[in-house]
N, C-alpha and C positions, 0 to 999 in steps of 0.2 A: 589424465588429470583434468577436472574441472574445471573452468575458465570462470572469473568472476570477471562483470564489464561494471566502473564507474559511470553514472552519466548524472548530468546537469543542465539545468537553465537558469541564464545568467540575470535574465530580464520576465517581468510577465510578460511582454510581448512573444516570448520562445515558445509562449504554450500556444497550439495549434488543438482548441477543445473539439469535442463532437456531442452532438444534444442526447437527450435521452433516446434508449433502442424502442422507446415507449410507452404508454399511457404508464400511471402507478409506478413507477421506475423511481425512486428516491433515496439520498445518500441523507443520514442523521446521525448528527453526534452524541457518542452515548458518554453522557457524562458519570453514572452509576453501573458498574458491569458490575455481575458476580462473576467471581472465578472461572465456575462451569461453563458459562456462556463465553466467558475469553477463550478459556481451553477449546470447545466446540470450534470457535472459529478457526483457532490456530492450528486445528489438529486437522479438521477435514479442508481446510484451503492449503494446508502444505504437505498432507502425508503424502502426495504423488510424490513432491517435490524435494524429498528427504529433508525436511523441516524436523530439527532434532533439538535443538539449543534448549527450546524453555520447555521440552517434554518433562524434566526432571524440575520445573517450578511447583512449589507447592501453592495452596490459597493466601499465605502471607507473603510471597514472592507476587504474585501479582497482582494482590491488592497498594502493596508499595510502589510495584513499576507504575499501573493505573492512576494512583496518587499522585505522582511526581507533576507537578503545574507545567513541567518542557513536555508530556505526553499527550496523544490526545486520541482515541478511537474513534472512528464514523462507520458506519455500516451501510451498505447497498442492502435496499430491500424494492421485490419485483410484486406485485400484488397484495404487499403484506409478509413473503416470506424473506426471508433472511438469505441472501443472494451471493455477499462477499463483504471484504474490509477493507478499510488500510489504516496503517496509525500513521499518526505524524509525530514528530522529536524535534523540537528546536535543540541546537549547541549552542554553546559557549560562543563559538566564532561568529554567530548570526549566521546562521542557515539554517534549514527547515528539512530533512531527511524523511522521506517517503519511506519510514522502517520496514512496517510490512504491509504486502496489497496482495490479493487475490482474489477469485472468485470459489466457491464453493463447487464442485466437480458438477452438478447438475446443471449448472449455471452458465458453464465454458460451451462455446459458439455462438453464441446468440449475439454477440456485437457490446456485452457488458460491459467488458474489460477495458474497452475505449473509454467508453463514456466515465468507468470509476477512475479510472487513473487521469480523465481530465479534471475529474470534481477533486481528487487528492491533490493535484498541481494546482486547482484554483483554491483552495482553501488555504493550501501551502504559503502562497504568497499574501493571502489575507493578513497573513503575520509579520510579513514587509519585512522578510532576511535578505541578506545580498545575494542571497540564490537558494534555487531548491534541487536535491539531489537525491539519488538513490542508488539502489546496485540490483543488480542481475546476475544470474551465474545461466550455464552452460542446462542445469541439473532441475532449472526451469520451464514452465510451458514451453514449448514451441515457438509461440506469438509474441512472449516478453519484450525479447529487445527489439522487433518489428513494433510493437507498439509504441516502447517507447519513444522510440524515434521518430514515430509519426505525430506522436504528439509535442514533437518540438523538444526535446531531450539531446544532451549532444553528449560524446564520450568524453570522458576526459582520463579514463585509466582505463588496462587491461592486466590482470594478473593470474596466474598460476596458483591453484591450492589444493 
């Protein structure tokens, strides 16, 4: 059974960032996605990862999620090219949920995946919730919950699924 881990930070102070892995390294909010380009990312950053949930979303399923004003995409780009993502989700309770992050399969080793999950934790709290949070499973990179932990991420659940 796969293990999913909760983790949190409670304070911006928790985030422990790392600078860019280098020159042209840039994280940019894309306020206008089409479809295709949501899909592209969602499909080659998770199909290692048995990323299944929004396979079956149509172009009106994600032009809705992308609309919602609590959503919000940024993309990592390495010289120009299109590198990785994360979206962020504010809730209801005031928190700010790191939905989805990863890097694009070319992309993984190069010391990315630090640097975007500091820029999703700092951007996170630009929105000033009483914490930011996300989840991990088992079914993940390798590095996932080493990363996040390094970047100042604490557990706060472990469950069976």
């Amino acid at each position: 059974m796969p293990t999913r881990t909760y983790l949190e930070q409670k304070t911006p102070g928790d985030l422990r960032p790392v600078p860019p892995p280098g020159e042209n390294v840039i994280v940019v909010r894309v306020d206008e996605c089409a479809p295709s380009f949501w899909r592209r990312l969602y499909t080659e950053v998770g199909g290692a990862y048995h990323w299944v949930d929004r396979l079956v979303w149509t172009d009106s399923d994600i032009d809705a999620y992308l609309s919602d004003p609590d959503v919000s995409l940024w993309v990592l780009s390495v010289g120009g090219e299109v590198a990785g993502y994360f979206e962020l989700r504010k809730h209801p309770e005031d928190t700010v949920e790191i939905a989805y992050f990863g890097l694009l399969p070319a992309f993984v080793g190069r010391g990315l995946g630090k640097y975007l999950l500091s820029e999703a934790a700092a951007k996170a709290w630009e929105l000033q919730p009483a914490r930011v949070w996300l989840h991990t499973s088992t079914l993940d990179h390798q590095a996932a919950l080493p990363n996040y932990l390094a970047r100042g991420f604490s557990i706060f659940r472990v469950e069976q699924y």
